[in-house]
TORPA-123822 format. One record per residue (C-alpha): residue number from 1; residue in one letter; x, y, z. Coordinates in nm, 4 decimals. Layout:
// TORPA-123822
     k   r         xx         yy         zz
   NUM   a          X          Y          Z
...
This chain:
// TORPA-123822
     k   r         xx         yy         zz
     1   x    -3.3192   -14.7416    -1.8017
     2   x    -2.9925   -14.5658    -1.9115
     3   x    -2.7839   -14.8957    -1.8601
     4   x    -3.0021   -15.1811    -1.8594
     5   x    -3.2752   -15.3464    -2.0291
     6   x    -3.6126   -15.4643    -1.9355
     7   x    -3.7062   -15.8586    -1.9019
     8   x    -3.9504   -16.0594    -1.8407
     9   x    -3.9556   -16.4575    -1.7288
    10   x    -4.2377   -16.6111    -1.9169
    11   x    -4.3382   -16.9762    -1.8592
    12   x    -4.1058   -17.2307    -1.9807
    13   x    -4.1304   -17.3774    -2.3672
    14   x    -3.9288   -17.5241    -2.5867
    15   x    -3.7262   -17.3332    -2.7904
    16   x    -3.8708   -17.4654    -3.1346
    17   x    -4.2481   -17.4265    -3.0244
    18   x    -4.1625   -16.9831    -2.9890
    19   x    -3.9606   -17.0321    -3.2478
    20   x    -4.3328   -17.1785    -3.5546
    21   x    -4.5019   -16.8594    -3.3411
    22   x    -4.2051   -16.6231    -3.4684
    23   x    -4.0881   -16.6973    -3.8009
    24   x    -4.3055   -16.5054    -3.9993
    25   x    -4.1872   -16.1904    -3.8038
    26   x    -3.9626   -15.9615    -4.0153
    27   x    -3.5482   -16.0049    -3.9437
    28   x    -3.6326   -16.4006    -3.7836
    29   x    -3.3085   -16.4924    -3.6461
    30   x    -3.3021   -16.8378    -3.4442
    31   x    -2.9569   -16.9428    -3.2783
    32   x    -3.0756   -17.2668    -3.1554
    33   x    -2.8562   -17.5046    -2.9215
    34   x    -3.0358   -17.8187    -3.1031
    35   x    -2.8049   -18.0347    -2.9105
    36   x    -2.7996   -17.9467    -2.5751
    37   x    -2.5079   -17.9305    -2.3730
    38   x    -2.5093   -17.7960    -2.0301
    39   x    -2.2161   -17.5228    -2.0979
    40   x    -2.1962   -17.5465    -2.5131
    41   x    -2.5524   -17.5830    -2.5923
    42   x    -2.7115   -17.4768    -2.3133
    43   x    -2.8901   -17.1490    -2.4614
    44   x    -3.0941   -17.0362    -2.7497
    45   x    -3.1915   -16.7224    -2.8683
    46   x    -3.4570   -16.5562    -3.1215
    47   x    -3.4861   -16.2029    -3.2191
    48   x    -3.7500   -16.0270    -3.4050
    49   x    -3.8081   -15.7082    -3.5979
    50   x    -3.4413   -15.5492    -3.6197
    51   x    -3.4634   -15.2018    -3.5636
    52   x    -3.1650   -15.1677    -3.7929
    53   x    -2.9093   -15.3309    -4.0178
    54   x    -2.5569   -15.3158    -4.0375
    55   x    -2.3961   -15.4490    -4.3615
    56   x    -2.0160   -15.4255    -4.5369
    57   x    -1.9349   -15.5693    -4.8649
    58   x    -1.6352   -15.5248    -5.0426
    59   x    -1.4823   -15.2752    -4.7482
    60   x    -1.7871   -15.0334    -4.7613
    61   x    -2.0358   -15.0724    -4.4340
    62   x    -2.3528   -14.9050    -4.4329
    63   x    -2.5897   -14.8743    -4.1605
    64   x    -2.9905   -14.8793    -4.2561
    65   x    -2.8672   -14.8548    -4.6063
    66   x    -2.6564   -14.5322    -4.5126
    67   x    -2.2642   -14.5798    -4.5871
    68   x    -2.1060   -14.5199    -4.2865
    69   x    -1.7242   -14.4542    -4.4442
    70   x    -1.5095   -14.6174    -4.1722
    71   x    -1.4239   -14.9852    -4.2311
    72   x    -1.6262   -15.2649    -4.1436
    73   x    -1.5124   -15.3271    -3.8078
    74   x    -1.4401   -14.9690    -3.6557
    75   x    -1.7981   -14.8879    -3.8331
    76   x    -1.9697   -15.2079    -3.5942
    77   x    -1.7622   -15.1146    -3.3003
    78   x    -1.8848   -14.7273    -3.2991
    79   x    -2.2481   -14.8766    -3.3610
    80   x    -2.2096   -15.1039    -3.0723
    81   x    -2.0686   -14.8224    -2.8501
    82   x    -2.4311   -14.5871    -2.9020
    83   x    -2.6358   -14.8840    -2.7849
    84   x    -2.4248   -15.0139    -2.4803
    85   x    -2.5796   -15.1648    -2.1875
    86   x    -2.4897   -15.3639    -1.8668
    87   x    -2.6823   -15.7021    -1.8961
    88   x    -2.8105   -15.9320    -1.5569
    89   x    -2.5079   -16.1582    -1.5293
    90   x    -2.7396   -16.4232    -1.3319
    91   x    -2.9755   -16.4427    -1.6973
    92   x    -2.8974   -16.6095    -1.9719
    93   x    -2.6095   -16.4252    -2.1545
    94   x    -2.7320   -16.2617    -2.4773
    95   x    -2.9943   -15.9578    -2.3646
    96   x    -2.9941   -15.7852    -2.6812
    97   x    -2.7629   -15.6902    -2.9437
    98   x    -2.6807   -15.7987    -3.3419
    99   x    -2.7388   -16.1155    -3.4875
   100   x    -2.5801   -16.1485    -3.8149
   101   x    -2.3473   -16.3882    -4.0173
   102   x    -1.9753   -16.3214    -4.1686
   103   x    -1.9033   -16.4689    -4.5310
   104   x    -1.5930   -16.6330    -4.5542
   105   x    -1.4498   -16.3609    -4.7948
   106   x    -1.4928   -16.1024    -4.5424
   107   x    -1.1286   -16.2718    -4.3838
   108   x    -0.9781   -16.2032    -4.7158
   109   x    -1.0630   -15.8231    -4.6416
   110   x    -0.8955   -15.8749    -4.3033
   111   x    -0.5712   -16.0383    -4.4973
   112   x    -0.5649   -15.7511    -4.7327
   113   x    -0.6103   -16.0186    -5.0142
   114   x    -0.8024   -16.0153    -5.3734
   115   x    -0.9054   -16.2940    -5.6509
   116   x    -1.1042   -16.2472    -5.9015
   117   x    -1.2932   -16.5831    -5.8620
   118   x    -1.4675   -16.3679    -5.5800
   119   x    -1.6313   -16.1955    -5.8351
   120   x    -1.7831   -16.4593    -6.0062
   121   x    -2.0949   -16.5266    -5.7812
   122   x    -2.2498   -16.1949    -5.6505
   123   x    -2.0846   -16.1753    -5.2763
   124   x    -2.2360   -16.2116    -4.9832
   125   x    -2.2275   -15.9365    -4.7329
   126   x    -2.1242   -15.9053    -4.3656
   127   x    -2.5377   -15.8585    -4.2210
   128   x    -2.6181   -15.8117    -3.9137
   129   x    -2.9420   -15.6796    -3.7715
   130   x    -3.0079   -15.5061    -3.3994
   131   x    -3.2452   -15.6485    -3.1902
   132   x    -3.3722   -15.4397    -2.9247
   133   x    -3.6535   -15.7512    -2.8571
   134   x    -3.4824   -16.1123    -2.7919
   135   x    -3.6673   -16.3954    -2.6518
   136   x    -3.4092   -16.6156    -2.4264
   137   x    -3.4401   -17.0073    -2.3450
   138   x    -3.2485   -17.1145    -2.0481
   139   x    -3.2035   -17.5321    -2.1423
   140   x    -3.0455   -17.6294    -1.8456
   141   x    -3.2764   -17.4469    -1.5891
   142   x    -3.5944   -17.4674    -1.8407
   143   x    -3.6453   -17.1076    -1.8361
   144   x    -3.7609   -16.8130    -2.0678
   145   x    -3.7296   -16.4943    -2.0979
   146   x    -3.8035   -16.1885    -2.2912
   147   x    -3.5817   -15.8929    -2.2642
   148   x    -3.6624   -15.5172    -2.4724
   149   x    -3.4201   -15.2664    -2.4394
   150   x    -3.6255   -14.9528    -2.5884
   151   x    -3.3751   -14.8881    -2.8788
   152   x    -3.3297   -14.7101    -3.0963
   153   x    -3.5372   -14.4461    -2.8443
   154   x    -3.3655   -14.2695    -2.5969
   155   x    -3.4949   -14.1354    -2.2199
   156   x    -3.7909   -14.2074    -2.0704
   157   x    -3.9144   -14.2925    -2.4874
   158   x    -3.6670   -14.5815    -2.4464
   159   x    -3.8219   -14.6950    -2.1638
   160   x    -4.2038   -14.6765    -2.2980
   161   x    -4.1107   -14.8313    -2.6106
   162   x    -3.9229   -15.1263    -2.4034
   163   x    -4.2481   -15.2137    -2.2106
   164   x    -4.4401   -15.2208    -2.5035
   165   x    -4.2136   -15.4568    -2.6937
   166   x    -4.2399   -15.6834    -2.4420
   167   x    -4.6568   -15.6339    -2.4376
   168   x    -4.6414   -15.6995    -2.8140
   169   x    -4.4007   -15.9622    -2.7577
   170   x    -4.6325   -16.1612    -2.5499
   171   x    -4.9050   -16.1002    -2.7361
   172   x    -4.7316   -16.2769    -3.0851
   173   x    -4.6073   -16.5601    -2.8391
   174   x    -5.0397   -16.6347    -2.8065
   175   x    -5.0966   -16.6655    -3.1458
   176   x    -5.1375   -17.0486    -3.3122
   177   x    -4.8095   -17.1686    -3.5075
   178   x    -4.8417   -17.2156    -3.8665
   179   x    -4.9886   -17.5212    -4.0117
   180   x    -4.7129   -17.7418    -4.1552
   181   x    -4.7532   -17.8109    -4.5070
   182   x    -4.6084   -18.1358    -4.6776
   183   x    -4.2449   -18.0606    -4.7921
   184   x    -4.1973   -18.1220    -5.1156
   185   x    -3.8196   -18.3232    -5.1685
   186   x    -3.5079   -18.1303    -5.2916
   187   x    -3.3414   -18.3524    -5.5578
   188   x    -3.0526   -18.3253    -5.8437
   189   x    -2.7606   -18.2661    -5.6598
   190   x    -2.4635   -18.1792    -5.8733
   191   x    -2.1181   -18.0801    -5.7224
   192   x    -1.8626   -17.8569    -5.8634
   193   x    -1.5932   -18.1889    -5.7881
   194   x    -1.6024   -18.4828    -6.0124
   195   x    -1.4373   -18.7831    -5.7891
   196   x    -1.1538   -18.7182    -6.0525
   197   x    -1.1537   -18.3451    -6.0079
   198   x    -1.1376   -18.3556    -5.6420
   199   x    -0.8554   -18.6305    -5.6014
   200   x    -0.6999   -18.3834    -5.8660
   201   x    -0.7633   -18.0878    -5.5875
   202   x    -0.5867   -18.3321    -5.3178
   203   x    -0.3021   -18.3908    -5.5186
   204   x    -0.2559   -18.0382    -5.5702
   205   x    -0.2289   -17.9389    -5.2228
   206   x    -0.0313   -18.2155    -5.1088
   207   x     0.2292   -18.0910    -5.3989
   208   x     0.1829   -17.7855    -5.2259
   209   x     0.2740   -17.9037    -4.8396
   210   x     0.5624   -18.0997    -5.0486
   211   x     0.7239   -17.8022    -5.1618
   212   x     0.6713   -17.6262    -4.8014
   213   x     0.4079   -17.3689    -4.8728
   214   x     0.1834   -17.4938    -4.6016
   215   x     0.1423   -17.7401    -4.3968
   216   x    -0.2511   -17.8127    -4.4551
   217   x    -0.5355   -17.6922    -4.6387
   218   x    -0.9224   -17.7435    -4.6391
   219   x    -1.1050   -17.8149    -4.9546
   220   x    -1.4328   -17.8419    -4.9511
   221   x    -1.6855   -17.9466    -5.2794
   222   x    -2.0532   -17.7449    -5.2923
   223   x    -2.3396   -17.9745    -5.3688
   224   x    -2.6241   -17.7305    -5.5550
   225   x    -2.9826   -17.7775    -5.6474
   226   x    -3.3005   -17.6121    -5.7578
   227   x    -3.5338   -17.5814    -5.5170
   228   x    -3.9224   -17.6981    -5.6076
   229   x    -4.2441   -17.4735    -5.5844
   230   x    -4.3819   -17.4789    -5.2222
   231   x    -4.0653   -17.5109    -5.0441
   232   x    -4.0371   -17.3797    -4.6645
   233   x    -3.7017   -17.2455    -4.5593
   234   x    -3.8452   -17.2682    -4.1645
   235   x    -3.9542   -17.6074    -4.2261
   236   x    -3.6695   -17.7167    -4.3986
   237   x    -3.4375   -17.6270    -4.1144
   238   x    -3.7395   -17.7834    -3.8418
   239   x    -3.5945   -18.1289    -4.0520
   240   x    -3.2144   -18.0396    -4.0223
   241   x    -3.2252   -17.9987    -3.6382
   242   x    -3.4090   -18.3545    -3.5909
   243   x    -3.1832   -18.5209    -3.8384
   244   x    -2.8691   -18.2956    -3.7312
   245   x    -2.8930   -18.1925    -3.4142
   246   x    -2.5880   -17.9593    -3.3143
   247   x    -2.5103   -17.6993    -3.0366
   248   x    -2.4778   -17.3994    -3.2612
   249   x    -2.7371   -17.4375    -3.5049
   250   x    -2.9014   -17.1570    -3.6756
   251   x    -3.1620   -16.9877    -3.8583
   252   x    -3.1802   -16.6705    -4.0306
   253   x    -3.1857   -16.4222    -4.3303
   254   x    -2.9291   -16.2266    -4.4448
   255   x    -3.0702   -16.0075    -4.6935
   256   x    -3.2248   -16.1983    -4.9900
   257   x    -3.0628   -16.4906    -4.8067
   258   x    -3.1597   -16.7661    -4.5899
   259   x    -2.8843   -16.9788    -4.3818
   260   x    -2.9496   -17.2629    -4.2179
   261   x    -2.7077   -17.3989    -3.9987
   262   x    -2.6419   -17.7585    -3.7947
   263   x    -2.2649   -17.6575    -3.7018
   264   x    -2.0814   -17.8027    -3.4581
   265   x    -1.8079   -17.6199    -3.3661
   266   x    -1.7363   -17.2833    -3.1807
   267   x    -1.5142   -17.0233    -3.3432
   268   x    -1.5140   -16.7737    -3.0948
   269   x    -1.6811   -16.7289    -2.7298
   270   x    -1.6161   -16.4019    -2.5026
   271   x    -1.7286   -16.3442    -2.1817
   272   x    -1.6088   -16.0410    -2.0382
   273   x    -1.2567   -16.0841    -2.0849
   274   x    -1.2782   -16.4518    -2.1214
   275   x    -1.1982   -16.5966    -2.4598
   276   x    -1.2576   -16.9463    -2.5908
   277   x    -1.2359   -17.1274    -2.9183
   278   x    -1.2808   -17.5091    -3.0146
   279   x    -1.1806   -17.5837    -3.3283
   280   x    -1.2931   -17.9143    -3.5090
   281   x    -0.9901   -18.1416    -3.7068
   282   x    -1.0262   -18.5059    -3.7515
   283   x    -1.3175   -18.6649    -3.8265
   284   x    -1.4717   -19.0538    -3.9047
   285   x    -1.8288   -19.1362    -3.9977
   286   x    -2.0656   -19.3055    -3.7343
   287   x    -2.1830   -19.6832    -3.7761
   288   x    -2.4891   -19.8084    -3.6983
   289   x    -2.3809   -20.1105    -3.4911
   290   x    -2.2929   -19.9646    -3.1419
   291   x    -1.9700   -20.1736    -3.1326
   292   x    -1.8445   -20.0479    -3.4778
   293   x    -1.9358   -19.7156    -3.3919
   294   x    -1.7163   -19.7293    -3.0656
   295   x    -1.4116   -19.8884    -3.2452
   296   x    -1.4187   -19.5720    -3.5484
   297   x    -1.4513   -19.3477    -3.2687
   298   x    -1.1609   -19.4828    -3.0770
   299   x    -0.9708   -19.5449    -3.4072
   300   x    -0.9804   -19.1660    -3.4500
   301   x    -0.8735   -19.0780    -3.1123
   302   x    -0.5571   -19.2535    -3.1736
   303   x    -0.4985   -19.1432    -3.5577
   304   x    -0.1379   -19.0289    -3.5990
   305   x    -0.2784   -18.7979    -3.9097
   306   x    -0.5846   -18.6695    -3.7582
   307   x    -0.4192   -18.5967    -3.4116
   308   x    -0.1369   -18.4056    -3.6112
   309   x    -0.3561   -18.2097    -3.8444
   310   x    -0.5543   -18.0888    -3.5335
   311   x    -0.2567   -17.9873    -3.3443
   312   x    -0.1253   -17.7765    -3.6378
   313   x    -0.4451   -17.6025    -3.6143
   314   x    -0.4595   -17.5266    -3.2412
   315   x    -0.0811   -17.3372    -3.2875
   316   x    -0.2138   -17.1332    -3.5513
   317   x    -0.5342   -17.0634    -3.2682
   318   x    -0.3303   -16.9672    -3.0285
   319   x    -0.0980   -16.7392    -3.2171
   320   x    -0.4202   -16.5650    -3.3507
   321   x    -0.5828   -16.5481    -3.0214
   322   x    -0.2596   -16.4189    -2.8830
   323   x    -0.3208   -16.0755    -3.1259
   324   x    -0.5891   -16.0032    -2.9002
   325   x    -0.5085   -16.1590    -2.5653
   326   x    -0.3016   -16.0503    -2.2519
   327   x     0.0362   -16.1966    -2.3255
   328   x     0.0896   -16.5602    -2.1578
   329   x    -0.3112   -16.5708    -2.0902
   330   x    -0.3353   -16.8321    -2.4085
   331   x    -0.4053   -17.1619    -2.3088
   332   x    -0.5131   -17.5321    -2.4334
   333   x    -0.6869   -17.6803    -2.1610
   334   x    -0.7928   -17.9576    -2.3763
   335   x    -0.6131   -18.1301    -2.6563
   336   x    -0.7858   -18.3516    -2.8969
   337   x    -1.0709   -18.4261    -2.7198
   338   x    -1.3873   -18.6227    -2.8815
   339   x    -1.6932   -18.5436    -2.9504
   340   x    -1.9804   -18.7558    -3.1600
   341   x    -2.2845   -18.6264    -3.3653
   342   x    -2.5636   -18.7739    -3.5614
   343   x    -2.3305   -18.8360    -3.8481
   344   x    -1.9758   -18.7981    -3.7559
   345   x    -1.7235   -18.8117    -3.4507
   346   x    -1.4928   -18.5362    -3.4542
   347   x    -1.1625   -18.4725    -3.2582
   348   x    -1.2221   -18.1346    -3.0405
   349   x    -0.9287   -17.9148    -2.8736
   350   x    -0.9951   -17.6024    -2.6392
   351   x    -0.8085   -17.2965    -2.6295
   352   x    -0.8913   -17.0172    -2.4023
   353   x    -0.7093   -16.6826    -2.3400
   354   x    -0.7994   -16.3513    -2.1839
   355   x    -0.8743   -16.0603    -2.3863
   356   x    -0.6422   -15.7725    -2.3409
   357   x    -0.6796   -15.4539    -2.1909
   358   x    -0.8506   -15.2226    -2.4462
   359   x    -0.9208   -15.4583    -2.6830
   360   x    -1.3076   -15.6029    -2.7547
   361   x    -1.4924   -15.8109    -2.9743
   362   x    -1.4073   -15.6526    -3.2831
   363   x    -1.0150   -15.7098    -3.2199
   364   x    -1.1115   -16.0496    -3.1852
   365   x    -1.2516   -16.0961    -3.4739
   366   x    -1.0268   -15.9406    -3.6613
   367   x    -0.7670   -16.1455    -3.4660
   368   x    -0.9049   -16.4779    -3.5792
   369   x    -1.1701   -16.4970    -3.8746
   370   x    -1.2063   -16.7424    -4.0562
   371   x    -1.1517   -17.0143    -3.8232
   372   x    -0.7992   -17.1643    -3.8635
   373   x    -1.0078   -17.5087    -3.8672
   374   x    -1.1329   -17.4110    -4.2293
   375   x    -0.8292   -17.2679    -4.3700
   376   x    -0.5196   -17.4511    -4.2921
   377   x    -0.1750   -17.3615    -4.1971
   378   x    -0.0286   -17.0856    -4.2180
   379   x    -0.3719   -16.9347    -4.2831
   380   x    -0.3090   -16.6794    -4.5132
   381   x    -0.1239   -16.8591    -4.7632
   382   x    -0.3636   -17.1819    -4.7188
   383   x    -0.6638   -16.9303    -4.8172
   384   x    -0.4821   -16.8418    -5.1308
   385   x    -0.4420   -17.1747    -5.2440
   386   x    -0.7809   -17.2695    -5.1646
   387   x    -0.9276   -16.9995    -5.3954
   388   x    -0.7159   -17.1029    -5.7115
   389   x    -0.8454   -17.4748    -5.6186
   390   x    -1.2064   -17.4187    -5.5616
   391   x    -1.2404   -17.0976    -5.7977
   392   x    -1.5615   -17.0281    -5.6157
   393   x    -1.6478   -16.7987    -5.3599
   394   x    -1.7556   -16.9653    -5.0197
   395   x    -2.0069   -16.7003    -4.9246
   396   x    -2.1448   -16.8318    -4.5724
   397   x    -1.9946   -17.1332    -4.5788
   398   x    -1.6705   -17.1267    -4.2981
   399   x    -1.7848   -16.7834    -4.2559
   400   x    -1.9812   -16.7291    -3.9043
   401   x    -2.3233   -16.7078    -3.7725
   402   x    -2.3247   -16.5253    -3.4314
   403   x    -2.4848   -16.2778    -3.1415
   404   x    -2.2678   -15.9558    -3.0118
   405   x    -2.4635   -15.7616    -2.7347
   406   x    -2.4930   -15.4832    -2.6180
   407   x    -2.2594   -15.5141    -2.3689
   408   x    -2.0168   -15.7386    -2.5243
   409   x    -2.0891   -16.0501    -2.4638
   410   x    -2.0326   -16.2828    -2.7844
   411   x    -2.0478   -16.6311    -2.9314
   412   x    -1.9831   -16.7054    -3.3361
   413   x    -1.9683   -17.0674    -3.4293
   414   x    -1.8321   -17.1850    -3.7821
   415   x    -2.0817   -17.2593    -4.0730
   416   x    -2.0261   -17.5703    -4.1430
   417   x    -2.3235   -17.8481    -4.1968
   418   x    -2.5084   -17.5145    -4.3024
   419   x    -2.7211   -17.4678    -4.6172
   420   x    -2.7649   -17.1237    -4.8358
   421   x    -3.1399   -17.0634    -4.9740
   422   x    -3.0865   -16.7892    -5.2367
   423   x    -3.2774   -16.7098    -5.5784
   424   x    -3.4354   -17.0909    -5.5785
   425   x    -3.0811   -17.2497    -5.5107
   426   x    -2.9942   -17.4466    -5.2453
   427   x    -2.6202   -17.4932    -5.1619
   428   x    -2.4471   -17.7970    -4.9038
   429   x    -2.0812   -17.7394    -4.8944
   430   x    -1.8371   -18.0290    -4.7433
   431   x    -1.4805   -18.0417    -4.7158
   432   x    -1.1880   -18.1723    -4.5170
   433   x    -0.8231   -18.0709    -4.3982
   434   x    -0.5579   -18.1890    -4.6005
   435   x    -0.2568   -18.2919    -4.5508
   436   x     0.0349   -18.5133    -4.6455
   437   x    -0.0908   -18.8556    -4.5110
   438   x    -0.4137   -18.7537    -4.6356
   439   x    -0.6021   -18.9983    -4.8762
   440   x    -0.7689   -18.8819    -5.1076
   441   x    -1.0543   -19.1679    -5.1370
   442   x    -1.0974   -19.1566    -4.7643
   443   x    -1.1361   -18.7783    -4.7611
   444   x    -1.3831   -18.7479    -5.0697
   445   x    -1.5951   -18.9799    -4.8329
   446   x    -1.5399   -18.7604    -4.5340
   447   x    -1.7386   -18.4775    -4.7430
   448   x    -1.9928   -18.7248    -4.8190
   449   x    -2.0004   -18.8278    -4.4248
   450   x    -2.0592   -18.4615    -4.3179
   451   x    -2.3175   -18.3142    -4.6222
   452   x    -2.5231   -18.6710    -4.5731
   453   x    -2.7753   -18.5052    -4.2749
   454   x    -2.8150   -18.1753    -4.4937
   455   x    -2.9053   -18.3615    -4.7706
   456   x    -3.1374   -18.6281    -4.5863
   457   x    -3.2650   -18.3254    -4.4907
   458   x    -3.3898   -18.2041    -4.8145
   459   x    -3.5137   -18.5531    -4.8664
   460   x    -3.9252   -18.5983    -4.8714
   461   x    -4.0776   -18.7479    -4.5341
   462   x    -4.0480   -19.0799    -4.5866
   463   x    -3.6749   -19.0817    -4.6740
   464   x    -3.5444   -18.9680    -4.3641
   465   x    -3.3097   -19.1984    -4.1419
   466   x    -3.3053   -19.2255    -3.7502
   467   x    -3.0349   -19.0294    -3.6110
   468   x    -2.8236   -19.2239    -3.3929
   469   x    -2.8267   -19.2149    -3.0375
């Protein structure tokens, strides 16, 4: 038991059905590959009951609440190190581990930057919880699994506790799923962008790429409203992954926090050494006639604009993959590449590279968060402009929702498409890269394009659309 982990193949359901059974069990976490894909959205996950937490905020990390005075990342990588295991490489990839999300601010900790519009909004912290208990849905193969590791215990303890996680585990996997209750309808959207305000916001960082600060930048608007008495988080997100099915979608709470994610797009993927990252730029809504659709999607494969501002982004990929990588091992193997979605098409690249010797997940995230697909280019100085144009801090949003086991393995997508439920507020954020062919009618619509499904979403029963096929 000193180096593995106990499992279990149960008989095969779908990932949502365990998923009603398990909600109500403290630290729910739910990365869900709504979409499936048989290599990007071929797995999902759900862990239950945490055995501890790991946050940071404002450089301090804590562990159960204790501070743990080593920065953030050193603090996760000697947490990681007590628990390490060697996972089955022929089951599905995550065994046990943390399941957490990264705010967007935490990159401005990495960048050794400070603005005081961070400190308008409480900020949200770098969570994480430890799952010794993960249930594991194998898409492609239909198969499920349970694996317990027995942590925190250690000896033969470990190994008593593990089988009885997995005992207990079945046993909650029996019970009936919760009756669904009518959803009451989120309404009142307001935005912190007028139409004015946000042409105003283009303008500004196209005078910016003008005067050769940078050569893009992503704005985004955040759509906020109250949410109603008898509102269901779980259900809520049930509605998201039927109207916005995506490959790394995502449930879970952070603290006094509740995310809810329909993302797309893949910031950072490591197996073994193996490192990948597919970063979104360029993107057209979908039409409802399946010849129109098929033109916009073609018309973006061949935009001049949106091909360029996605190339600018893979550079900056590769030069921060390159931080962490085995020189020369950095790689596109696919350049603007397209993918489509219930709402959008989006141009897709691939860069790969192999970690270098020494170095683990915790280089690579401090390598490459936030994505270089929300920022712009050159990152750092794109960030800075983005926080004296949006005054507001991010939190979540273009932060990361992700898994990092036990023994290494890791995937973190992007939070985009992904809603905040805090103190009876919901929050949609939407934004686009920017650039100097950039339009600023045609991007203001963009944002509409891509916070539509979260805000259908929200909608009451009878408002909801058929996602396109």
């Amino acid at each position: 038991m000193k180096d593995s982990v106990l499992s279990i193949e149960i008989d095969w359901r779908e990932p949502l059905d365990a998923a009603t059974r398990l909600a109500d069990r403290p630290g729910f976490a739910f990365l869900d590959s709504a979409l499936f894909h048989p290599e990007l959205g071929r797995y999902s996950f759900i862990g239950i009951e945490p055995f501890g937490i790991f946050t940071a905020a404002l450089g301090l990390a804590t562990w159960n609440g204790v501070p743990l005075w080593l920065p953030p990342l050193p603090a996760l990588r000697d947490l990681l190190a007590r628990f390490a295991f060697d996972a089955d490489p022929g089951l599905p990839p995550f065994q046990g581990g943390a399941i957490g999300a990264i705010p967007y601010e935490f990159g401005w900790e990495l960048d050794g930057l400070c603005s005081p519009n961070h400190r308008i909004e409480q900020q949200e912290p770098f969570y994480l919880g430890f799952y010794d208990l993960v249930f594991a849905f194998d898409q492609l193969r239909r198969r499920a699994f349970i694996f317990a590791s027995g942590f925190p215990a250690e000896g033969e303890a470990r190994h008593a506790r593990a089988a009885a996680r997995l005992d207990h585990a079945l046993c909650l996997l029996d019970r009936s799923p919760a009756d669904g209750a009518p959803q009451p309808a989120v309404s009142d959207w307001t935005s912190n962008f007028t139409r004015a305000a946000y042409r105003a916001a283009i303008e500004r960082v196209q005078a910016h790429i003008f005067r050769g600060d940078i050569y893009q930048a992503n704005i985004a608007q955040r759509f906020s409203a109250d949410l109603p008495e008898g509102f269901s988080p779980f259900a809520f997100y049930a509605r998201l992954r039927a109207t916005n099915p995506a490959p790394f979608a995502a449930y879970l709470t952070c603290g006094d926090a509740v995310i809810a994610s329909s993302s797309p797009e893949l910031l950072l993927r490591k197996r073994s050494a193996a490192v990948e990252t597919r970063p979104i730029k360029g993107t057209s809504a979908r039409a409802a006639h399946p010849v129109e659709d098929l033109w916009r999607a073609e018309v973006l494969a061949q935009s001049e604009k949106d091909r360029a501002e996605n190339i600018m982004i893979v550079d900056l990929l590769r030069n921060d993959l390159s931080r962490a990588c085995r020189p020369f091992s950095v790689e596109v193997p696919l350049l603007c590449g397209r993918e489509s979605y219930a709402n959008v098409h989006h141009l897709v690249s691939v860069v790969t590279g192999e970690l270098a010797a020494g170095k683990d997940a915790t280089d690579l995230i401090a390598a490459a968060f936030p994505g270089g697909s929300i920022t712009g280019a050159p990152k750092r100085r794109s960030m800075e402009i983005i926080d004296s144009i949006e005054q507001v801090p991010r939190g979540y949003y273009c932060g990361s929702i992700f898994y990092l086991g036990f023994d290494g393995t890791m995937d973190m997508n992007i939070a985009i498409r992904t809603a905040v439920l805090k103190a009876g507020r919901a929050s949609v954020h939407a934004g686009g890269g920017i650039t100097c062919l950039s339009d600023w009618a045609d991007e203001y619509a963009e944002t509409e394009a891509k916070a539509q499904r979260l805000l259908d979403a929200f909608a009451c029963d009878e408002e909801l659309e058929e996602v396109p096929q």
